[in-house]
PAMI-578437 format. One record per residue (C-alpha): x, y, z; residue number from 1. Coordinates in pm, 1 decimal, padded with zeros to 6 digits, always signed. Example, Ala and Ser with C-alpha at 12.3 -4.5 7.8 and 13.67 -1.06 7.14 Angstrom:
<domi><c1>+01230.0</c1><c2>-00450.0</c2><c3>+00780.0</c3><zaro>1</zaro></domi>
<domi><c1>+01367.0</c1><c2>-00106.0</c2><c3>+00714.0</c3><zaro>2</zaro></domi>
END
This chain:
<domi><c1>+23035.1</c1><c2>-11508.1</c2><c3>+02364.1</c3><zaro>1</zaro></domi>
<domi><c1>+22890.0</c1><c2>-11554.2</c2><c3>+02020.3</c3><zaro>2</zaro></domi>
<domi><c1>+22524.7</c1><c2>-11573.0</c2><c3>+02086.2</c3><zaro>3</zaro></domi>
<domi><c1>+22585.7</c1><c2>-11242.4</c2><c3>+02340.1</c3><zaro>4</zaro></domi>
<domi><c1>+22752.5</c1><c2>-11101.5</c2><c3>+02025.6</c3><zaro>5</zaro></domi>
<domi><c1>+22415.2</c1><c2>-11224.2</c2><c3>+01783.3</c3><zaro>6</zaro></domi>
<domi><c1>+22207.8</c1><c2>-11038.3</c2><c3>+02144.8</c3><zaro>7</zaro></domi>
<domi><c1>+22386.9</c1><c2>-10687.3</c2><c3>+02126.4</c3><zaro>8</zaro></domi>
<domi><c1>+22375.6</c1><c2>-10727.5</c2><c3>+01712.3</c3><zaro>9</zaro></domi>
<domi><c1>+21995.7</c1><c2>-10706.7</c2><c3>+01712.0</c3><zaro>10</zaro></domi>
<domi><c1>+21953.6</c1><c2>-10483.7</c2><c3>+01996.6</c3><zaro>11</zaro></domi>
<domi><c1>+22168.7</c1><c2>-10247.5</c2><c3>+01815.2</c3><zaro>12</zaro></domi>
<domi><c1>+21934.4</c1><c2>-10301.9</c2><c3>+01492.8</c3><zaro>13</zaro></domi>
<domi><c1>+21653.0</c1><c2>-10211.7</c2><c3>+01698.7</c3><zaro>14</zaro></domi>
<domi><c1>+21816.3</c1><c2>-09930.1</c2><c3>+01808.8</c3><zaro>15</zaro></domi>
<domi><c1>+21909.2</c1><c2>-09784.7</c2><c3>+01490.3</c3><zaro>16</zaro></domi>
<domi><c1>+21567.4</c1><c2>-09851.7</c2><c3>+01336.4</c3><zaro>17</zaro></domi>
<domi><c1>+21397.0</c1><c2>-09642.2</c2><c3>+01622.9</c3><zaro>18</zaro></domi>
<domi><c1>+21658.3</c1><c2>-09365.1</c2><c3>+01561.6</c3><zaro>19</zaro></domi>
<domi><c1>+21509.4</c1><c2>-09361.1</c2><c3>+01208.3</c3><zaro>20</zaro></domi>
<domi><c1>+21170.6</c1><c2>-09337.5</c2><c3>+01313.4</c3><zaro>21</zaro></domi>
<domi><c1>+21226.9</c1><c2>-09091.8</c2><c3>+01565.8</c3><zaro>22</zaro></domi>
<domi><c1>+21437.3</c1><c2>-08903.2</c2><c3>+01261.6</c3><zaro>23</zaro></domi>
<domi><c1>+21157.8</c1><c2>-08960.0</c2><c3>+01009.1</c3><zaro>24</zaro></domi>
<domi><c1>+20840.6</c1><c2>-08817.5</c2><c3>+01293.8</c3><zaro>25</zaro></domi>
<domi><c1>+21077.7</c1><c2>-08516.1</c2><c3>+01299.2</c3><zaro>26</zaro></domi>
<domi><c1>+21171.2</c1><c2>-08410.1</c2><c3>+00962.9</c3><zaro>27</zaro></domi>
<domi><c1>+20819.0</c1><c2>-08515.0</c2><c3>+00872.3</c3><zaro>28</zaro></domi>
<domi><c1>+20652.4</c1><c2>-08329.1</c2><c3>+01124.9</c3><zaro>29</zaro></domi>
<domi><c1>+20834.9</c1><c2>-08013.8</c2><c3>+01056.9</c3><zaro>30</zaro></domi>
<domi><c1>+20818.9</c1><c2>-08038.1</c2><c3>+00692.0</c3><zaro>31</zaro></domi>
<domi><c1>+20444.8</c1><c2>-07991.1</c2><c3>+00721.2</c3><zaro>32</zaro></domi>
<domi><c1>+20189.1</c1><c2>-07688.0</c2><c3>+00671.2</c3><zaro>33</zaro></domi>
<domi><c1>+19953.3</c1><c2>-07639.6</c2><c3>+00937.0</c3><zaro>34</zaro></domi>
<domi><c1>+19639.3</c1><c2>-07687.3</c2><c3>+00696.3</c3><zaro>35</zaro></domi>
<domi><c1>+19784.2</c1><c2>-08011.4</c2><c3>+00617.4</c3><zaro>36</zaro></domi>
<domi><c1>+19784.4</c1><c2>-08134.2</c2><c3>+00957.4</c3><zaro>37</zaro></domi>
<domi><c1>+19434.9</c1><c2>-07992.2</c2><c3>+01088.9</c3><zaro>38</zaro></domi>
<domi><c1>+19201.4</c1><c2>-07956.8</c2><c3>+00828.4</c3><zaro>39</zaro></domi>
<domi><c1>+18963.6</c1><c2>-07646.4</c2><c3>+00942.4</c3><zaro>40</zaro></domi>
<domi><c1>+18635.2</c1><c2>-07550.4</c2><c3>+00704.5</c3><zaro>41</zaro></domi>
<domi><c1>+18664.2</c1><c2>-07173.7</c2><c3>+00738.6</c3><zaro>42</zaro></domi>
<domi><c1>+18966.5</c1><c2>-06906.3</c2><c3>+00684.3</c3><zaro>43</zaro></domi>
<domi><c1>+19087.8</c1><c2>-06797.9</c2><c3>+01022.4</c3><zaro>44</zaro></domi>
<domi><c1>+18989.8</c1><c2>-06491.5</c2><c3>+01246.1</c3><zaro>45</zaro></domi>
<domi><c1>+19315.3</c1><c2>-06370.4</c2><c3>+01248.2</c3><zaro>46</zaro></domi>
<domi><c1>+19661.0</c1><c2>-06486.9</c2><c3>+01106.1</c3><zaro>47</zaro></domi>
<domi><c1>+19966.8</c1><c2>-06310.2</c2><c3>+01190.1</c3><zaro>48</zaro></domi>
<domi><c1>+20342.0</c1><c2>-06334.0</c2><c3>+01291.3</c3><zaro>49</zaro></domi>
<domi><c1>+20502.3</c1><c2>-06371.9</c2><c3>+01621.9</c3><zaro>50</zaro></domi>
<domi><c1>+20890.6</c1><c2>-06286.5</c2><c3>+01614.8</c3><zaro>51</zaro></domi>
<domi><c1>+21029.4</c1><c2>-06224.1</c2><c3>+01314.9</c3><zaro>52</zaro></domi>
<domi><c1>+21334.0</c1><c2>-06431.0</c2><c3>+01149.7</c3><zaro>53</zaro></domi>
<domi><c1>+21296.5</c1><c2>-06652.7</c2><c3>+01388.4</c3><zaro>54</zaro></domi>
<domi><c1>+20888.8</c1><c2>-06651.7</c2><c3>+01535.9</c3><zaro>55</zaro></domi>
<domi><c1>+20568.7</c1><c2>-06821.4</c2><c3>+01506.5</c3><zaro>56</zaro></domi>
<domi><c1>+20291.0</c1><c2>-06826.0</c2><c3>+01255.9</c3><zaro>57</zaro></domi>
<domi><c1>+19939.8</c1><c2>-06850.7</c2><c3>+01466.9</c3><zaro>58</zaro></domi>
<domi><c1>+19563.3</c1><c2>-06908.9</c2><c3>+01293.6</c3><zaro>59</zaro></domi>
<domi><c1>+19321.4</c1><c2>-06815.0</c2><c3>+01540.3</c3><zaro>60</zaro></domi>
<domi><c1>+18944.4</c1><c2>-06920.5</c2><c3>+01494.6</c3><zaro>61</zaro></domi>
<domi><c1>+18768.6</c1><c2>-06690.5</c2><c3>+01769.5</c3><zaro>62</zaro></domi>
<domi><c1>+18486.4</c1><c2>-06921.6</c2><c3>+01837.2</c3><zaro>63</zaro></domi>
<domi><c1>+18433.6</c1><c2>-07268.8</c2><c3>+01674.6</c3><zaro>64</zaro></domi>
<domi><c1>+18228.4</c1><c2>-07503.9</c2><c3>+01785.8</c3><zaro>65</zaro></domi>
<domi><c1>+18233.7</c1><c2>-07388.1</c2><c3>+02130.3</c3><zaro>66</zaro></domi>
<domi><c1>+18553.0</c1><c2>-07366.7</c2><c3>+02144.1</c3><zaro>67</zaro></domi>
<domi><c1>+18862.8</c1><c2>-07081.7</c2><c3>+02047.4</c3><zaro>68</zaro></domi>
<domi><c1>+19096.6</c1><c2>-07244.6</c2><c3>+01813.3</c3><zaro>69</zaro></domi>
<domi><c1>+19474.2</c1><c2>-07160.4</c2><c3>+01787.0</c3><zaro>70</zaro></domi>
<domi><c1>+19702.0</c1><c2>-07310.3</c2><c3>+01520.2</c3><zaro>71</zaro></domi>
<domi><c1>+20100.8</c1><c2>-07250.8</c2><c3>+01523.3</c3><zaro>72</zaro></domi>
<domi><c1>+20359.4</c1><c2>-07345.3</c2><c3>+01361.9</c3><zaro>73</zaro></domi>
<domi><c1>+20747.4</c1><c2>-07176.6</c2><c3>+01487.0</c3><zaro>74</zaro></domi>
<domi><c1>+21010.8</c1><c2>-07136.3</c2><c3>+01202.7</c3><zaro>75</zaro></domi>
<domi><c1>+21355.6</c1><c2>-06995.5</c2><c3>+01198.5</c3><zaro>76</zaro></domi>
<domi><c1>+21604.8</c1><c2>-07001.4</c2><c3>+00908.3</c3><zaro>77</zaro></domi>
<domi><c1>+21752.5</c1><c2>-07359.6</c2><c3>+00950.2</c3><zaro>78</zaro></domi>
<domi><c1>+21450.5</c1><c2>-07525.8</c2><c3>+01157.4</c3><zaro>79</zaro></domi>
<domi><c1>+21083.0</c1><c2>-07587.6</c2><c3>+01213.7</c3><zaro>80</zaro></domi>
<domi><c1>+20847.5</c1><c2>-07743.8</c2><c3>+01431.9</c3><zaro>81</zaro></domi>
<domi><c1>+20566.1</c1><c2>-07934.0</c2><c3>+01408.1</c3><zaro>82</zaro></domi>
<domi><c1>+20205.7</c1><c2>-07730.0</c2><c3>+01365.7</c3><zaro>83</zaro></domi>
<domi><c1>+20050.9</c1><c2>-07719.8</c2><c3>+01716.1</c3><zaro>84</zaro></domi>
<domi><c1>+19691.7</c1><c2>-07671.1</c2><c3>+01779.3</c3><zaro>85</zaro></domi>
<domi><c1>+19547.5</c1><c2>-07478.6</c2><c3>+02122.7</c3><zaro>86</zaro></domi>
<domi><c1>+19191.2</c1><c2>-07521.9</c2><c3>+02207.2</c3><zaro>87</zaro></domi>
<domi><c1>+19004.5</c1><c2>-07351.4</c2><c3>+02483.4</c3><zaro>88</zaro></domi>
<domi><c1>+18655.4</c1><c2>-07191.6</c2><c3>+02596.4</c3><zaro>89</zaro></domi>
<domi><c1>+18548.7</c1><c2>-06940.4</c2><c3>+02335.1</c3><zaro>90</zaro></domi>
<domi><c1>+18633.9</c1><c2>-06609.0</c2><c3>+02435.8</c3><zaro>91</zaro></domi>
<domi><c1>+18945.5</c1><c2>-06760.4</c2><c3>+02668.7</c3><zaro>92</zaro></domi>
<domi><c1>+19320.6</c1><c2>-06760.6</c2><c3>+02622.7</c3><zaro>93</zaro></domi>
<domi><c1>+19464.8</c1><c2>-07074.8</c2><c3>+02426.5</c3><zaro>94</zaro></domi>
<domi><c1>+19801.3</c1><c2>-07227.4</c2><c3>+02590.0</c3><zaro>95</zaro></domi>
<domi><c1>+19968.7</c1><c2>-07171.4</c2><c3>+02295.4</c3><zaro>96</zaro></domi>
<domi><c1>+19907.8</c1><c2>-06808.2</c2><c3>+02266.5</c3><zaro>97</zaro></domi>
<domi><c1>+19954.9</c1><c2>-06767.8</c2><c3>+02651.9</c3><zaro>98</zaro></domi>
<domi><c1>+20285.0</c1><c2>-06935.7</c2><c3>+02543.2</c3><zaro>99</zaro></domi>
<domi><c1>+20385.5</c1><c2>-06773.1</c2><c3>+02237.6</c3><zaro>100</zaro></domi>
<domi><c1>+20229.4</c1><c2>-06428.5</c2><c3>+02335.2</c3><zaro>101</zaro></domi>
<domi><c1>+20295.1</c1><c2>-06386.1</c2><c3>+02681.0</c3><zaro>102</zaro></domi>
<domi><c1>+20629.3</c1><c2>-06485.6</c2><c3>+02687.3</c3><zaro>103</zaro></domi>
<domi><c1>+20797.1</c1><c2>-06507.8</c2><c3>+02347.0</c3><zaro>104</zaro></domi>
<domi><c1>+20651.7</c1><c2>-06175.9</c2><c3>+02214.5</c3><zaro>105</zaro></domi>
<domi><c1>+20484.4</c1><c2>-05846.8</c2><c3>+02283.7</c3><zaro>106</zaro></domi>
<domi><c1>+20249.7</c1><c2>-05827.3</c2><c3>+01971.8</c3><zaro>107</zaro></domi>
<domi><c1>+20199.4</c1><c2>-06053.5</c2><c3>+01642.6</c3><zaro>108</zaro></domi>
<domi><c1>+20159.0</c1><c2>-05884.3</c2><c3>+01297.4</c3><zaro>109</zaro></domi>
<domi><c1>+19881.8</c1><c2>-05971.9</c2><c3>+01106.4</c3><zaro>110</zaro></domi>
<domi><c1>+19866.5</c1><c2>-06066.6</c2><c3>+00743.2</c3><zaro>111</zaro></domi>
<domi><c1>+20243.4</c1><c2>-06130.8</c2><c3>+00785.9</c3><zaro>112</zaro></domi>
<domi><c1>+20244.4</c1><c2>-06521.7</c2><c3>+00673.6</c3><zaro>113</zaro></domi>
<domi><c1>+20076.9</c1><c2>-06700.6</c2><c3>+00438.7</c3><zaro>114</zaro></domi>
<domi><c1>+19707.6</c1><c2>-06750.0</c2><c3>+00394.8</c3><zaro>115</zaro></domi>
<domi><c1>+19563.4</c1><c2>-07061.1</c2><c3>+00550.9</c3><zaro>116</zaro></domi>
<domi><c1>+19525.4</c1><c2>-07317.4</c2><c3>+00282.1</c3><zaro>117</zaro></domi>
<domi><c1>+19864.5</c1><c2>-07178.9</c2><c3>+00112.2</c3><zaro>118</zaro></domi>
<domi><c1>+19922.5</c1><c2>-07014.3</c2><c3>-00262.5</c3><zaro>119</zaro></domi>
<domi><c1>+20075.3</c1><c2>-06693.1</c2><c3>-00293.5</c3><zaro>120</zaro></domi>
<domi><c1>+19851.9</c1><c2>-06440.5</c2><c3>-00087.6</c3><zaro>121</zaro></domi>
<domi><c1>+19893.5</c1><c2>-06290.7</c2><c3>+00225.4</c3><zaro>122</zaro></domi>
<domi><c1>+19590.6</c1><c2>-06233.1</c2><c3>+00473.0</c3><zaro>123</zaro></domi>
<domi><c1>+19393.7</c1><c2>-05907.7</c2><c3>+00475.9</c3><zaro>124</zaro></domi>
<domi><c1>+19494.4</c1><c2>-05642.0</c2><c3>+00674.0</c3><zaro>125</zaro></domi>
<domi><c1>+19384.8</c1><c2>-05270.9</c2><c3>+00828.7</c3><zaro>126</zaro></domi>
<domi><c1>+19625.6</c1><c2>-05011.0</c2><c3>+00838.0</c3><zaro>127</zaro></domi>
<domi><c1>+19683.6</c1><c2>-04709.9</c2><c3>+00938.6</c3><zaro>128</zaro></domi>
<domi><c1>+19978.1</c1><c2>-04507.9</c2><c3>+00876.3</c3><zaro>129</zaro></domi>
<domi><c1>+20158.1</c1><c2>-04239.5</c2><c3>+01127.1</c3><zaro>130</zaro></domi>
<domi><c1>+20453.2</c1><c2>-03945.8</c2><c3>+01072.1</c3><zaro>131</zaro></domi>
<domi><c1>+20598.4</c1><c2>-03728.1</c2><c3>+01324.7</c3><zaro>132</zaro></domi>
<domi><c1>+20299.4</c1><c2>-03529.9</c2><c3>+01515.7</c3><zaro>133</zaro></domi>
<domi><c1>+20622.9</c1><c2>-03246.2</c2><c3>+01516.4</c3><zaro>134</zaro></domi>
<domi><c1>+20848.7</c1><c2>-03299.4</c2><c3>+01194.1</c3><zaro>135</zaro></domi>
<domi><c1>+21220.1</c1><c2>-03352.1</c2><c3>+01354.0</c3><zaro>136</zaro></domi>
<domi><c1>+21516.1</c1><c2>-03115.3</c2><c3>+01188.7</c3><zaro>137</zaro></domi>
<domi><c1>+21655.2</c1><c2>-03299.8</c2><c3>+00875.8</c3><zaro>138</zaro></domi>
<domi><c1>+21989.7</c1><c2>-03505.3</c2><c3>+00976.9</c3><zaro>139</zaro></domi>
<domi><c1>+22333.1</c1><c2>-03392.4</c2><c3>+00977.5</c3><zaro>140</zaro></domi>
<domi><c1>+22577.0</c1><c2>-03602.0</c2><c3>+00775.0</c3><zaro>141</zaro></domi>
<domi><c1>+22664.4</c1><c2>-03912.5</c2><c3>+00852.1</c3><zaro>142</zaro></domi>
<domi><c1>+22370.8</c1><c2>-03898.5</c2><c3>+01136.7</c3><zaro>143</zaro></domi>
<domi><c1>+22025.4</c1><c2>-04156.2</c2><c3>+01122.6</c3><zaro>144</zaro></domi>
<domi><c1>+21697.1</c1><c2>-04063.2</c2><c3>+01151.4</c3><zaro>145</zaro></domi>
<domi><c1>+21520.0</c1><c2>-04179.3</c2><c3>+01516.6</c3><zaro>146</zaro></domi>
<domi><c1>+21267.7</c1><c2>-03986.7</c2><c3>+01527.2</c3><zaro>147</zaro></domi>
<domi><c1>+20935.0</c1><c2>-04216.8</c2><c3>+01443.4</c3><zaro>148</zaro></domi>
<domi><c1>+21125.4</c1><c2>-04536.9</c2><c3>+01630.1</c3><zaro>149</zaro></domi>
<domi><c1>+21168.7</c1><c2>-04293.1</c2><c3>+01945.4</c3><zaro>150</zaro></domi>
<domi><c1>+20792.7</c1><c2>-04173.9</c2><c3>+01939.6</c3><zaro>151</zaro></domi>
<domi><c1>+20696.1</c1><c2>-04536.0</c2><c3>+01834.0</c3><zaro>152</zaro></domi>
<domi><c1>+20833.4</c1><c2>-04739.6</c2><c3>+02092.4</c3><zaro>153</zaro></domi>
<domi><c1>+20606.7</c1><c2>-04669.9</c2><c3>+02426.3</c3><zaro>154</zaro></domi>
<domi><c1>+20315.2</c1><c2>-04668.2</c2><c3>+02152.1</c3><zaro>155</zaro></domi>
<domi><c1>+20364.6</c1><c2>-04999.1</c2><c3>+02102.5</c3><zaro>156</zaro></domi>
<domi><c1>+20372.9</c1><c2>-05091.0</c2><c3>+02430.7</c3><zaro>157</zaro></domi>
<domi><c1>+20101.0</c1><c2>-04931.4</c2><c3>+02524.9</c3><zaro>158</zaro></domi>
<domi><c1>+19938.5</c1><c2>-05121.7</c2><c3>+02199.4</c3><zaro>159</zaro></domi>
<domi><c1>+20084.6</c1><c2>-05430.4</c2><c3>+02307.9</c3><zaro>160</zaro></domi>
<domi><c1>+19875.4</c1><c2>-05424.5</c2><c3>+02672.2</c3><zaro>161</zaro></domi>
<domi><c1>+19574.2</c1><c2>-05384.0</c2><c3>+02476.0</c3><zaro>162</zaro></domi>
<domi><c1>+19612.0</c1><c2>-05576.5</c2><c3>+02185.7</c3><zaro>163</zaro></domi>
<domi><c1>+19823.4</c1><c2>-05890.3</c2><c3>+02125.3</c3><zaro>164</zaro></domi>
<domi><c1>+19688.2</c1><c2>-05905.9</c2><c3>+01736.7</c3><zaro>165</zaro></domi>
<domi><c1>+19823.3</c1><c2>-05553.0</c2><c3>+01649.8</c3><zaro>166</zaro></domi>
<domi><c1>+20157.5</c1><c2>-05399.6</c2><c3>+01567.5</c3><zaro>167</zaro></domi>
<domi><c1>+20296.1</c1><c2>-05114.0</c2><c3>+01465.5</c3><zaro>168</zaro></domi>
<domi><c1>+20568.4</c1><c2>-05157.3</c2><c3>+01220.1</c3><zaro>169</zaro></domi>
<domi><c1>+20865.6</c1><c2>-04853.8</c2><c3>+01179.2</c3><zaro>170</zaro></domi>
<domi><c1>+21019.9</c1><c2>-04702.8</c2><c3>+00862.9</c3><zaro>171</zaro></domi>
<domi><c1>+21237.9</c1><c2>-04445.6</c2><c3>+00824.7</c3><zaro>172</zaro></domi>
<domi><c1>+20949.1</c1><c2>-04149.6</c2><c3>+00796.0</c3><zaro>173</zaro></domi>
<domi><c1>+20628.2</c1><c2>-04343.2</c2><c3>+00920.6</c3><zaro>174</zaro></domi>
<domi><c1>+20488.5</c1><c2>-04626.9</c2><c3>+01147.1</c3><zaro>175</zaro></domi>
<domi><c1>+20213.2</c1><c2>-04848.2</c2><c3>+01050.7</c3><zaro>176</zaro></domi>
<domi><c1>+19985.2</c1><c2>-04970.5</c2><c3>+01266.0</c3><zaro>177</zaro></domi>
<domi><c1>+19845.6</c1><c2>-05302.4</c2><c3>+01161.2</c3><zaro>178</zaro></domi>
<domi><c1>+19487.8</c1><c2>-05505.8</c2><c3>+01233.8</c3><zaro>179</zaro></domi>
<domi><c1>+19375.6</c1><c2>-05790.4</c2><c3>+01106.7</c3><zaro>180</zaro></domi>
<domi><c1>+19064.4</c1><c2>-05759.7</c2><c3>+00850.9</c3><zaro>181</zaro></domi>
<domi><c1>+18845.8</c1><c2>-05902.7</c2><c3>+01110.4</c3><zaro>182</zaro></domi>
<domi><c1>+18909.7</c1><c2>-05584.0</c2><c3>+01370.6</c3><zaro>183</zaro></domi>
<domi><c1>+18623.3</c1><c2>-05400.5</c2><c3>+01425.4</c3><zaro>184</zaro></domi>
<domi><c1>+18584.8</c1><c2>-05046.1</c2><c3>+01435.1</c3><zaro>185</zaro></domi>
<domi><c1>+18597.9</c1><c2>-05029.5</c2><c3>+01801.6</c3><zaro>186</zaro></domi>
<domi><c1>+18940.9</c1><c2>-05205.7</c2><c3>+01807.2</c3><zaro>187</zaro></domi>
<domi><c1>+19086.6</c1><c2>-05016.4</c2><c3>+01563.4</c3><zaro>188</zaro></domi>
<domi><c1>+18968.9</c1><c2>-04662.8</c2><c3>+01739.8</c3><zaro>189</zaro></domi>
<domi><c1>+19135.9</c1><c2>-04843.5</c2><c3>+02089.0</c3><zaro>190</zaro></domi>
<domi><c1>+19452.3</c1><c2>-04905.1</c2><c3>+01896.3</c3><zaro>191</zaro></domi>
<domi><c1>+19479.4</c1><c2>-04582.0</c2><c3>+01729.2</c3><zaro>192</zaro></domi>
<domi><c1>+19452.0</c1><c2>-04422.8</c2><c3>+02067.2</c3><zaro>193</zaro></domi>
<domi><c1>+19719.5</c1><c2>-04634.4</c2><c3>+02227.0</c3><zaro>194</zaro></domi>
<domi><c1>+19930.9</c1><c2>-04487.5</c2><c3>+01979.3</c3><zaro>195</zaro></domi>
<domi><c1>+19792.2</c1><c2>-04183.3</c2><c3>+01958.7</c3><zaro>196</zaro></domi>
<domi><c1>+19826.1</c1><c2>-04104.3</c2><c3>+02334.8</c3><zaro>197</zaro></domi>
<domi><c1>+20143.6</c1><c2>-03923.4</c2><c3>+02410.3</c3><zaro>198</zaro></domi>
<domi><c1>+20117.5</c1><c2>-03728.9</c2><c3>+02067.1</c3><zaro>199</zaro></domi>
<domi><c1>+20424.7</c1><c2>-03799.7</c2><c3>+01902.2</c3><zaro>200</zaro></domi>
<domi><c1>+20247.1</c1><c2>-03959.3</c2><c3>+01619.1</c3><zaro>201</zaro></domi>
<domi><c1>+20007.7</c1><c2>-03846.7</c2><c3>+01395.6</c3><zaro>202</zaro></domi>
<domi><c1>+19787.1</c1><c2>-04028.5</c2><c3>+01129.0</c3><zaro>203</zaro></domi>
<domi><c1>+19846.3</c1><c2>-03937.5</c2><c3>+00770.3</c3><zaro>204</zaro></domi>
<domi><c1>+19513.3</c1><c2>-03826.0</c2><c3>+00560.2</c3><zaro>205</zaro></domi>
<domi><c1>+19325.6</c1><c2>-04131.6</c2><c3>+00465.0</c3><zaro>206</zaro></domi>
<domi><c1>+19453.8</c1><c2>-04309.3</c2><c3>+00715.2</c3><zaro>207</zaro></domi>
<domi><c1>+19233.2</c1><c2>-04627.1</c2><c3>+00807.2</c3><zaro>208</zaro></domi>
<domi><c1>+19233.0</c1><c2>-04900.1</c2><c3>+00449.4</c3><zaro>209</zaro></domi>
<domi><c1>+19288.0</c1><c2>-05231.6</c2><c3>+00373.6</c3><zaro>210</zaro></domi>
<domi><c1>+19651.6</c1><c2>-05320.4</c2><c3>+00310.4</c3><zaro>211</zaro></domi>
<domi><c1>+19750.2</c1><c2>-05708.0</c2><c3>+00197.0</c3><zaro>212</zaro></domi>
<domi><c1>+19971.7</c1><c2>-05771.0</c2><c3>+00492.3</c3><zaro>213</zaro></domi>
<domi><c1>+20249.0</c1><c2>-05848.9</c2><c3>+00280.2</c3><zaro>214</zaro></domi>
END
């Protein structure tokens, strides 16, 4: 009975000890930054924010190597994961985004996380800014605005079947549509129609600049 006793003692130490390690991996793999854990030689295609409270930051490198690139790392108010990394052929969907994108999330907002590397910047954005194509009658009392989150709501999903790394964000009086700094002209011209197309929205004068994604 004694030497069982000595038996379970240790396999209950071992047990405890791997609970520890499994523990440690966790906390240690959640507490780090994506740039920590890959280490990439060149600032990302596009960065931008899947979700919102709860959502994932993605770094995309459109063609390294051969190969497309996708970083991610999935935060919420009282958790993290681990930074995952999603390779494929250039110019082909990663897993991760096919994960995250297809499934999790209609569109993912650029410059809306930190910079890769870290400090205090956000990534470059384009924006364009949109108001009422037809002002709506000032509210009553007690009533809320809903006009630019009616008229904005099929344009983004119409923007979200053409363009995963786009968004258009609502305020009270305007929506923003937002690219990352690497869009080209062409993509921004496709977006802006998507939005454009019903003619609920209209873009401000000035419309296409840089913003800082914050």
């Amino acid at each position: 009975m004694i030497r069982m006793w000595k038996y379970l003692r240790v396999v209950l130490a071992l047990v405890a000890l791997w609970f520890v390690y499994e523990v440690f991996t966790v906390v240690h793999g959640c507490s780090q930054r994506p740039w920590d854990k890959y280490d990439m030689d060149t600032q990302p295609d596009i960065a931008c924010r899947a979700g919102s409270v709860a959502g994932w930051d993605l770094y995309v490198w459109s063609c390294v190597d051969g190969e497309r690139v996708v970083i991610g790392k999935m935060s919420a108010e009282m958790m993290a994961s681990a930074p995952q990394k999603s390779t494929a052929a250039c110019g082909v969907e990663t897993e991760l985004e096919h994960r995250v994108l297809d499934t999790l999330a209609r569109t993912c907002r650029p410059g809306y996380m930190p910079m890769w590397g870290g400090g205090d910047g956000r990534a470059p954005t384009i924006e364009r800014t949109y108001v009422l194509a037809t002002p709506e009658p000032a509210p009553k009392p007690g009533e809320w605005r809903t006009g630019v989150g009616k008229a904005a709501a099929p344009a983004l999903e119409r923007l979200a079947k053409i363009d995963h790394f786009a968004d258009l964000e609502t305020y009270d009086e305007r929506a923003v549509l937002v690219l990352p700094a690497s869009a080209t002209p062409a993509q921004l011209e496709a977006d802006a129609r998507a939005v454009e197309a019903d003619g609920l929205l209209r873009p401000t004068s000035g419309a296409a600049g840089s913003g800082s994604g914050g």
